[in-house]
C-alpha positions in Angstrom: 0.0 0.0 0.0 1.9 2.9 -1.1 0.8 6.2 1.9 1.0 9.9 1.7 0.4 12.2 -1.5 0.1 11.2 -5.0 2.9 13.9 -6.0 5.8 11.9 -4.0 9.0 11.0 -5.9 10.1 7.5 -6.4 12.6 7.7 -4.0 10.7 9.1 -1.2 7.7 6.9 -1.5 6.6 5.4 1.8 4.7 1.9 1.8 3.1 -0.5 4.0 3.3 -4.2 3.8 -0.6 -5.1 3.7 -0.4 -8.5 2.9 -0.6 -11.9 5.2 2.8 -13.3 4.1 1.4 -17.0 4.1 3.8 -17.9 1.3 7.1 -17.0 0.0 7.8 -18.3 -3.6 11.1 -17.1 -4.1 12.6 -18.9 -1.2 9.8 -21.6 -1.8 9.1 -21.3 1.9 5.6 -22.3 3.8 4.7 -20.7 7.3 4.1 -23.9 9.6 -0.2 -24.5 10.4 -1.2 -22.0 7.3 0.1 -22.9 4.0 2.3 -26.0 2.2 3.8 -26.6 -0.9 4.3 -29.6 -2.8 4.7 -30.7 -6.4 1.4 -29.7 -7.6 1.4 -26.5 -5.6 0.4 -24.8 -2.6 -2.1 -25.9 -0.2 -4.2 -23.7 2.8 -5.2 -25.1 5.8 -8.9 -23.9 7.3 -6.7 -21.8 9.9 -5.0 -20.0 6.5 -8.6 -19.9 4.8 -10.2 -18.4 8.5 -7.6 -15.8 8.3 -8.5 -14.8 4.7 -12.6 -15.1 5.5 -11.6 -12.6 8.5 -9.4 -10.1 6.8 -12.2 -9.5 3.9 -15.3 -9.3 6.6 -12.9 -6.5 8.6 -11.7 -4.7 5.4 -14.1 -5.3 2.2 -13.2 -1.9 0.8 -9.8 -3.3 0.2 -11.4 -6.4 -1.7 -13.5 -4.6 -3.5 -10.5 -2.3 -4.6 -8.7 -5.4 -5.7 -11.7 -7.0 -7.3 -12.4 -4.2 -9.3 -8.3 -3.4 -10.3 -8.1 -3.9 -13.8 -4.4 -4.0 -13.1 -4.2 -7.6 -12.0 -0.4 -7.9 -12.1 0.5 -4.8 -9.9 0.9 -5.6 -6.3 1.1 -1.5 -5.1 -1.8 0.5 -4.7 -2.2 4.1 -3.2 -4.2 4.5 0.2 -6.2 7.1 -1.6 -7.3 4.9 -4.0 -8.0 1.7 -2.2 -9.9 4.1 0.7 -11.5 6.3 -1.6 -14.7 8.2 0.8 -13.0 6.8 3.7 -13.8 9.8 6.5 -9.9 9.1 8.2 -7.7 7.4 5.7 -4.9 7.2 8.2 -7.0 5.5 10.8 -8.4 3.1 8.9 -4.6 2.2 7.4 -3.3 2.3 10.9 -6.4 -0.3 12.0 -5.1 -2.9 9.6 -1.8 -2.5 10.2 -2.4 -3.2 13.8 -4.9 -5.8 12.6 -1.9 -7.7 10.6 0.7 -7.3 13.5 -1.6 -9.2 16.0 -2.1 -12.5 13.6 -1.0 -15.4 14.3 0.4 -15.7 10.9 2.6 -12.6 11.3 5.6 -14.1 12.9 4.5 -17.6 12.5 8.0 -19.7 11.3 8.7 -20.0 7.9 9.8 -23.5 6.4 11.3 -25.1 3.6 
């Protein structure tokens, strides 16, 4: 989630890590209880699919936002965008951080 003005340079621009870091293709590492990978794939367990159901019932303007993005291969999208008519944009970024921080998933261990 990229914060602060539109106007920003490149350089300059602050984000924020929105996502639930259940699975790190690159390294090809699983987090322990939430998601595994095999041959054919990756697999979520009900806690990993609980998480997910929970994250859209607190946030559905953010789902929305990404169901609607016709830009399907970005992964960066401005708060003032994603919170459009949001009253305190700030807040509400500053809730789901918080929100993320206190899952079990966000310093669950990370496996090979």
């Amino acid at each position: 989630l990229i914060r602060g003005a539109r106007e920003q340079q490149p350089d300059s621009i602050s984000k924020t890590n929105i996502g639930l870091n259940l699975k790190f293709n690159k390294k090809s590492e699983e987090v322990a209880g939430f998601t595994r990978k095999d041959e054919k794939g990756w697999t979520y367990s009900k806690a990993c699919i609980a998480v997910i159901a929970e994250y859209q019932k607190k946030f559905p303007e953010l789902f929305d936002y990404l169901a609607c993005n016709n830009n399907v291969n970005n992964d960066m999208f401005h708060e003032l965008d994603v919170f459009e008519g949001e009253e305190d944009i700030d807040e509400r970024v500053k809730e789901l951080t918080t929100w993320l921080e206190q899952l079990p998933t966000h310093n669950a261990a990370r496996q090979p």
